[in-house]
mmCIF file as gemmi writes it, N, C-alpha and C atoms, coordinates in Angstrom:
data_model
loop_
_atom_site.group_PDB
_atom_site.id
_atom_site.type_symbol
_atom_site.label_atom_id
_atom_site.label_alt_id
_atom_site.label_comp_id
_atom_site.label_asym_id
_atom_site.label_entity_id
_atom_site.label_seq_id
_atom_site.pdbx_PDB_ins_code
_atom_site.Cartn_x
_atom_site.Cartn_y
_atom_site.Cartn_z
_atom_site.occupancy
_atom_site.B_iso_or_equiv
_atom_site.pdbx_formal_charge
_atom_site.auth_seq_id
_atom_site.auth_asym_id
_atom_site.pdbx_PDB_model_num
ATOM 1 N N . UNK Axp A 1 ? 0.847 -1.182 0 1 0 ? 1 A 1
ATOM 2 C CA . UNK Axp A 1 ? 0 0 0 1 0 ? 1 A 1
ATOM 3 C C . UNK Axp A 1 ? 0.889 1.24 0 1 0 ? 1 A 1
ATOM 4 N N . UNK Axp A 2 ? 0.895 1.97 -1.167 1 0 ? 2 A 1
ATOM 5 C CA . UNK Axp A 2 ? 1.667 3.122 -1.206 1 0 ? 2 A 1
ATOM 6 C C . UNK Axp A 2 ? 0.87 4.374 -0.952 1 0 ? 2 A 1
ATOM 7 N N . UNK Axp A 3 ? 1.877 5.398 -0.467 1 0 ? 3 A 1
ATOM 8 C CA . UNK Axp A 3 ? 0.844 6.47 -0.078 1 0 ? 3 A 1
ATOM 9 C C . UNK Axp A 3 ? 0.484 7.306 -1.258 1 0 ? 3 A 1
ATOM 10 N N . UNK Axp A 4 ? -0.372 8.269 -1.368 1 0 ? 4 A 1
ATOM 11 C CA . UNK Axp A 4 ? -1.018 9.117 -2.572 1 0 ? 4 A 1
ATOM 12 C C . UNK Axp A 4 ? -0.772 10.793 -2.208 1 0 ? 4 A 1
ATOM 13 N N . UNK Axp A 5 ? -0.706 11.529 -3.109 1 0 ? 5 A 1
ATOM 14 C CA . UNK Axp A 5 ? -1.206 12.444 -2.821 1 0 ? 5 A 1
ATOM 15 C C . UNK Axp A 5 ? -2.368 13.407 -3.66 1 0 ? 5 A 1
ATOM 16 N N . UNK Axp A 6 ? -2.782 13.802 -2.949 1 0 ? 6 A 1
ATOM 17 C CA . UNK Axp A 6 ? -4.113 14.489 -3.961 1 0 ? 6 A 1
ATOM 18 C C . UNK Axp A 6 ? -3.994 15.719 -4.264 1 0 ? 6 A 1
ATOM 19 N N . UNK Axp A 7 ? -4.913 16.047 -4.664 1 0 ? 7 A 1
ATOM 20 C CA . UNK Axp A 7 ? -5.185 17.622 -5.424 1 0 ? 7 A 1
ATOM 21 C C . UNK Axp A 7 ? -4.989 18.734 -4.65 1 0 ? 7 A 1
ATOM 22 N N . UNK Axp A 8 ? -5.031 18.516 -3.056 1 0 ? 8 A 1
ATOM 23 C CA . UNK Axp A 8 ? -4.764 19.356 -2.386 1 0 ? 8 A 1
ATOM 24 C C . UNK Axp A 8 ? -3.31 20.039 -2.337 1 0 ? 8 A 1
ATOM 25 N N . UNK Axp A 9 ? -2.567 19.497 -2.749 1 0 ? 9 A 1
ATOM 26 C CA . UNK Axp A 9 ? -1.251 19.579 -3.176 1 0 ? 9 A 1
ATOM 27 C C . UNK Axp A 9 ? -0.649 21.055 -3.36 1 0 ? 9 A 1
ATOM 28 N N . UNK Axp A 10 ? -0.16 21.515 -2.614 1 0 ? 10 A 1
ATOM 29 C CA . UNK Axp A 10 ? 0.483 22.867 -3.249 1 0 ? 10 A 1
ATOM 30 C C . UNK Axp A 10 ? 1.743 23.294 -3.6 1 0 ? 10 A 1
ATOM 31 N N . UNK Axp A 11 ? 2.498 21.957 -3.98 1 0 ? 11 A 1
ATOM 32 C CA . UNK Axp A 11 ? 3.256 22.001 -4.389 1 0 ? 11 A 1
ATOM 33 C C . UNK Axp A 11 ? 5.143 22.761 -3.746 1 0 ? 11 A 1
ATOM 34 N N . UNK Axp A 12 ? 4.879 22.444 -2.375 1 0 ? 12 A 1
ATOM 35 C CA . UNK Axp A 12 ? 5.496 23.094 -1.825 1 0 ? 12 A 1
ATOM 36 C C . UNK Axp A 12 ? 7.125 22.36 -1.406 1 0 ? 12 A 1
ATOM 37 N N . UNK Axp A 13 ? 6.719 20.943 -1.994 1 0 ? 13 A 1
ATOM 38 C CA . UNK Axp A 13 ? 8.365 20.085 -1.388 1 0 ? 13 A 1
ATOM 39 C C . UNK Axp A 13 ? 8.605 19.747 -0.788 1 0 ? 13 A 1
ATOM 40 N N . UNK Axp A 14 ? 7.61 20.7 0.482 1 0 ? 14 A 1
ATOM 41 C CA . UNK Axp A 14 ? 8.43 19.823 1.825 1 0 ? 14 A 1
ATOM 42 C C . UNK Axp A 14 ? 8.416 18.014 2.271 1 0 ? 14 A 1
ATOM 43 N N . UNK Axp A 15 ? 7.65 17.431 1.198 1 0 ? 15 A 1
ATOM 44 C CA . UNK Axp A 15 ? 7.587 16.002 1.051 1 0 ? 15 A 1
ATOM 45 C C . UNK Axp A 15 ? 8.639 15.329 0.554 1 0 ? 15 A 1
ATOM 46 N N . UNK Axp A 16 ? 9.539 15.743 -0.051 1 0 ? 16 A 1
ATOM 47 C CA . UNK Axp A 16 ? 10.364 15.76 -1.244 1 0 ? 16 A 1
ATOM 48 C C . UNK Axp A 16 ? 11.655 15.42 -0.377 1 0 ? 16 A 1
ATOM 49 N N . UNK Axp A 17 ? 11.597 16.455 0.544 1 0 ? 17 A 1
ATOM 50 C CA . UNK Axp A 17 ? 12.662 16.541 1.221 1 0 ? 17 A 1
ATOM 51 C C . UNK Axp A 17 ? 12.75 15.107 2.249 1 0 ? 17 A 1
ATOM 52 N N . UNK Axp A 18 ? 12.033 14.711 2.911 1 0 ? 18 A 1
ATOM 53 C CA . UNK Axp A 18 ? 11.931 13.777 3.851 1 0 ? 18 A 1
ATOM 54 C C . UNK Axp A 18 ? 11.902 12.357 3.719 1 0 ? 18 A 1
ATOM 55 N N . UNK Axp A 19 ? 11.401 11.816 2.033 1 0 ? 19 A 1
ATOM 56 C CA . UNK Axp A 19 ? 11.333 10.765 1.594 1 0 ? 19 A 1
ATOM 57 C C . UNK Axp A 19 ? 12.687 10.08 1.109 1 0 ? 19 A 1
ATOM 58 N N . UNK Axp A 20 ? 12.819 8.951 2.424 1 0 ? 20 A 1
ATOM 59 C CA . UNK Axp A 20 ? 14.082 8.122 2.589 1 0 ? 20 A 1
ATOM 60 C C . UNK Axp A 20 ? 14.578 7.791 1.214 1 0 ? 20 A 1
ATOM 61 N N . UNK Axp A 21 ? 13.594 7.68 -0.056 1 0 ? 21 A 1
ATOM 62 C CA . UNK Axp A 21 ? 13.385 6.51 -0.887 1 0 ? 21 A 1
ATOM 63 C C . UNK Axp A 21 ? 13.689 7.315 -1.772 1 0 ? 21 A 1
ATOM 64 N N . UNK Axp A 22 ? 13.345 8.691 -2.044 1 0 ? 22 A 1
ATOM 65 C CA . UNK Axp A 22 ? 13.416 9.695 -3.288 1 0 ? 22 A 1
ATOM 66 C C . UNK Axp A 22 ? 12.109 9.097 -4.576 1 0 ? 22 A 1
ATOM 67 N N . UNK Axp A 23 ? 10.997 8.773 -3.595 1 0 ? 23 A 1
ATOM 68 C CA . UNK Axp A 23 ? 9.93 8.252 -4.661 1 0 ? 23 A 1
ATOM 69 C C . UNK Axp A 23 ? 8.779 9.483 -4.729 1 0 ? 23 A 1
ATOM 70 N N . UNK Axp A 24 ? 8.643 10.851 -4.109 1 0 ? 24 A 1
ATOM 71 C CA . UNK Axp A 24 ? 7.954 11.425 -4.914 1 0 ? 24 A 1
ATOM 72 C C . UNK Axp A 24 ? 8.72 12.69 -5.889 1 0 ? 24 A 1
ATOM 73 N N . UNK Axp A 25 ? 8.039 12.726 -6.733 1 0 ? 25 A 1
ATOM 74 C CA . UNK Axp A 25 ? 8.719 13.862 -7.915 1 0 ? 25 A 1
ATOM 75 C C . UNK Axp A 25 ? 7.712 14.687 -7.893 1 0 ? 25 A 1
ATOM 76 N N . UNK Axp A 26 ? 7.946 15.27 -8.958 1 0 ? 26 A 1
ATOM 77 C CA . UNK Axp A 26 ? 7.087 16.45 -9.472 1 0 ? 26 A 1
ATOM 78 C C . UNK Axp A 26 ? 6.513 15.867 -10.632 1 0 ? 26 A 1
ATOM 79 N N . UNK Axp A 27 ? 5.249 16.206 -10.857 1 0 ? 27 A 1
ATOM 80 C CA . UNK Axp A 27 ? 3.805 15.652 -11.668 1 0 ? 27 A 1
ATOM 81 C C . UNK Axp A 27 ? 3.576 17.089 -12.493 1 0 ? 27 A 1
ATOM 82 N N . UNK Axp A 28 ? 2.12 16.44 -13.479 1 0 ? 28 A 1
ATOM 83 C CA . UNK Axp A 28 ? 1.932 17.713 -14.513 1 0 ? 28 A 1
ATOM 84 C C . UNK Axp A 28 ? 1.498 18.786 -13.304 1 0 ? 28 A 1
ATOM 85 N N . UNK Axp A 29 ? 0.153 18.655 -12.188 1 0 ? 29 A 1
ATOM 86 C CA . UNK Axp A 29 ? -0.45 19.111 -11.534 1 0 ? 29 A 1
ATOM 87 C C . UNK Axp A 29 ? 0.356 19.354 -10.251 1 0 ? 29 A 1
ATOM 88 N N . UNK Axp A 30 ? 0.932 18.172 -9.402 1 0 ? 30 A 1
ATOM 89 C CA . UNK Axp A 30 ? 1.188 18.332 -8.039 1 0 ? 30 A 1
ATOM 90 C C . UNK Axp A 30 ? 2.055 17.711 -8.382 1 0 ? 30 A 1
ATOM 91 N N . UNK Axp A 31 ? 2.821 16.794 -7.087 1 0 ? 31 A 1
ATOM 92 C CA . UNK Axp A 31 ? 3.612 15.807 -7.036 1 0 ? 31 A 1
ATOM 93 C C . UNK Axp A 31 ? 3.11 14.991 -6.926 1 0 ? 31 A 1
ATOM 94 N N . UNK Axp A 32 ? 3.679 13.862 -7.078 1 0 ? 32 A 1
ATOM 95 C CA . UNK Axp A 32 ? 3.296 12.296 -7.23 1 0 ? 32 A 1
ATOM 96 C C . UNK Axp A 32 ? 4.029 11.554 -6.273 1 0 ? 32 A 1
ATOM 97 N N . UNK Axp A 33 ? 3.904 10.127 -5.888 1 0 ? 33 A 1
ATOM 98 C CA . UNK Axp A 33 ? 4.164 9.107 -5.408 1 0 ? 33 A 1
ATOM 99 C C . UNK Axp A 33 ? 4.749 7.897 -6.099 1 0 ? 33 A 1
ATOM 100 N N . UNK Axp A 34 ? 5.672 7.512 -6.685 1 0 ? 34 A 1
ATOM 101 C CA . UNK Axp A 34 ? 6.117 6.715 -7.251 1 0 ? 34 A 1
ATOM 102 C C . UNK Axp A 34 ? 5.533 5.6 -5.826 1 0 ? 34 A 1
ATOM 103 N N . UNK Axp A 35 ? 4.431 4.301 -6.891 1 0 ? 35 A 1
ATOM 104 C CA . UNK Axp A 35 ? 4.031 3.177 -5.816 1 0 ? 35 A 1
ATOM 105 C C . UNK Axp A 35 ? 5.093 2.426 -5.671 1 0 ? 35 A 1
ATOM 106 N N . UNK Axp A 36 ? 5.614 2.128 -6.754 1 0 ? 36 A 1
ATOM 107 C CA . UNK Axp A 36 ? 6.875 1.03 -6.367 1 0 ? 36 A 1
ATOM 108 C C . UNK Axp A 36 ? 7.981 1.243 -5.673 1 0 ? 36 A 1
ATOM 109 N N . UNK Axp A 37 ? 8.301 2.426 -5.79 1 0 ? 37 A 1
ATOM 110 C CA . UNK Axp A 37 ? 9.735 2.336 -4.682 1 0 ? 37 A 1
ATOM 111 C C . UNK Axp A 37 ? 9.147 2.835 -3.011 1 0 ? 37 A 1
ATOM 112 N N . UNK Axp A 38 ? 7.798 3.355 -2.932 1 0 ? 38 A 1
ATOM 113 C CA . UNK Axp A 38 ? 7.704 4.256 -2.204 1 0 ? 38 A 1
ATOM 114 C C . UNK Axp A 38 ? 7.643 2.773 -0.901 1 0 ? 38 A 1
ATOM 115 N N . UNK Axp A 39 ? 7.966 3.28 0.003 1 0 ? 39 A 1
ATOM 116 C CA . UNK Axp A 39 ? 8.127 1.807 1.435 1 0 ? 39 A 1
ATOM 117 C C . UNK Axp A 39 ? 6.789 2.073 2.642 1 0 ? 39 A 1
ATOM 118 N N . UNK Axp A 40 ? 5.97 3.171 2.384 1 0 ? 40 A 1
ATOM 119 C CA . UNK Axp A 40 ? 5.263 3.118 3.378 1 0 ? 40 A 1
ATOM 120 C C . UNK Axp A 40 ? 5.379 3.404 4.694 1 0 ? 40 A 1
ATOM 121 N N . UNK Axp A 41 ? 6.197 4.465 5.071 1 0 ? 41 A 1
ATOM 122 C CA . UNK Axp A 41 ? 6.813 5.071 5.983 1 0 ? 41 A 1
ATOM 123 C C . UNK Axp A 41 ? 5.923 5.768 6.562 1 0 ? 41 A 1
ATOM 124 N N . UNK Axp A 42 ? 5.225 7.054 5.8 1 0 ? 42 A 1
ATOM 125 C CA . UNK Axp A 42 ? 4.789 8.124 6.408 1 0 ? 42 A 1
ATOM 126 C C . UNK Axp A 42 ? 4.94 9.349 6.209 1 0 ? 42 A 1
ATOM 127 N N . UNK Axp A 43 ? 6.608 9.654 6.411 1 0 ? 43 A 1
ATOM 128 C CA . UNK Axp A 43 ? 7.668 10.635 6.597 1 0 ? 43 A 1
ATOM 129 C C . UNK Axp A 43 ? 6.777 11.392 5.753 1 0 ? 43 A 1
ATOM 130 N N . UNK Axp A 44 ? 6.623 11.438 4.393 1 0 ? 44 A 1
ATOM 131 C CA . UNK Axp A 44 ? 5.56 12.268 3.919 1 0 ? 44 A 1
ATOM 132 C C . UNK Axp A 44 ? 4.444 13.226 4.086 1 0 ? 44 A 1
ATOM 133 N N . UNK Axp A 45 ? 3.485 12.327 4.919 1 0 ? 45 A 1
ATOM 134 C CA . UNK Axp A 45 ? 2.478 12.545 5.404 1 0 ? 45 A 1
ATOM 135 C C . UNK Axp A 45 ? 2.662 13.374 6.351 1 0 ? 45 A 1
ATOM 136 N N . UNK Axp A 46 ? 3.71 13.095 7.523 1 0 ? 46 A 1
ATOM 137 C CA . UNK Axp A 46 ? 3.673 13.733 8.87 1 0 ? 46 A 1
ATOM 138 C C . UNK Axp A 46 ? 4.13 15.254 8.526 1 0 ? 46 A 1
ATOM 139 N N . UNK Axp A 47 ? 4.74 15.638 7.269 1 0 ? 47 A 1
ATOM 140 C CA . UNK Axp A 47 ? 4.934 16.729 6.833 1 0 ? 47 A 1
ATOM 141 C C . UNK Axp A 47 ? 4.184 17.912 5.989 1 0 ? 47 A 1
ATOM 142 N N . UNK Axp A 48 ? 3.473 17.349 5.717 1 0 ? 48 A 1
ATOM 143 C CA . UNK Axp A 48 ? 2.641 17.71 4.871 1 0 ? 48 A 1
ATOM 144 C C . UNK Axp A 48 ? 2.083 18.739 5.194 1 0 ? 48 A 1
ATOM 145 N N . UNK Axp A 49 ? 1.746 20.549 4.961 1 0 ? 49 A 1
ATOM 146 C CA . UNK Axp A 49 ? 1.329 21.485 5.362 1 0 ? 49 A 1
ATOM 147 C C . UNK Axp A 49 ? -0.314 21.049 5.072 1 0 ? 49 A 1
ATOM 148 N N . UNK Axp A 50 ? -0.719 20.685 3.917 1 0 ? 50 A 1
ATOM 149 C CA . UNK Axp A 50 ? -2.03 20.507 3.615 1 0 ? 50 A 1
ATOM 150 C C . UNK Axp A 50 ? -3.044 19.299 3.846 1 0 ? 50 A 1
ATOM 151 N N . UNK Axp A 51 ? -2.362 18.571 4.444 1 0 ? 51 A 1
ATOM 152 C CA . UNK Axp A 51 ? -2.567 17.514 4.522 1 0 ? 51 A 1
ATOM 153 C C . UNK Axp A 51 ? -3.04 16.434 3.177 1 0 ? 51 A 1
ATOM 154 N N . UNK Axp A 52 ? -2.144 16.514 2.614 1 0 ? 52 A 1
ATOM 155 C CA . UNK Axp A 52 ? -2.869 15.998 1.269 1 0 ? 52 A 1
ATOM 156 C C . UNK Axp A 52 ? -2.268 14.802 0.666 1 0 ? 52 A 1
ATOM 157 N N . UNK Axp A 53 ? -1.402 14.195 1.317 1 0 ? 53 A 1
ATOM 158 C CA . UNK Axp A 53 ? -0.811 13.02 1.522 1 0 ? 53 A 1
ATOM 159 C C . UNK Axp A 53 ? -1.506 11.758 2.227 1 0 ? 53 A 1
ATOM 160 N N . UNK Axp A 54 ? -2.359 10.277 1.873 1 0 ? 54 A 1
ATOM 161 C CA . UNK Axp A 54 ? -2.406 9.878 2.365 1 0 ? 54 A 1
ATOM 162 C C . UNK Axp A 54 ? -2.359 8.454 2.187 1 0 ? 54 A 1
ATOM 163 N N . UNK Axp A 55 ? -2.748 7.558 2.623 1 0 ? 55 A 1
ATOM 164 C CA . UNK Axp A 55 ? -2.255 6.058 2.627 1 0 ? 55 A 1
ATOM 165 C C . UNK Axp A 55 ? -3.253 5.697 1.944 1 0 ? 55 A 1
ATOM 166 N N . UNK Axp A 56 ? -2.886 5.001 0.561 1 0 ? 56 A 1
ATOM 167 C CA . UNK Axp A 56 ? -3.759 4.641 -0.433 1 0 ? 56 A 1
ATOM 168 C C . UNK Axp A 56 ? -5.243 3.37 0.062 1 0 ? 56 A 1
């Protein structure tokens, strides 16, 4: 189960920064979640200003 992020997204990075794995990038809209490398940590989530990160 990889985590997602949605539309709420503002594109701000601070997810970017924290992910052990280097599985989210930058998307047409927001950022994304690469499912396959991503390990299901969190680290993401717990950062997230918008909350717009969550466990698929």
């Amino acid at each position: 189960m990889a985590y997602t992020i949605s539309d709420e997204c503002i594109s701000c990075a601070a997810c970017v920064e924290e992910c052990p794995t280097e599985s989210i990038f930058e998307g047409a809209e927001h950022f994304e979640i690469n499912p396959d490398s991503c390990i299901d940590c969190g680290a993401c989530a717990d950062t997230c200003p918008t909350g717009a990160i969550s466990a698929e």
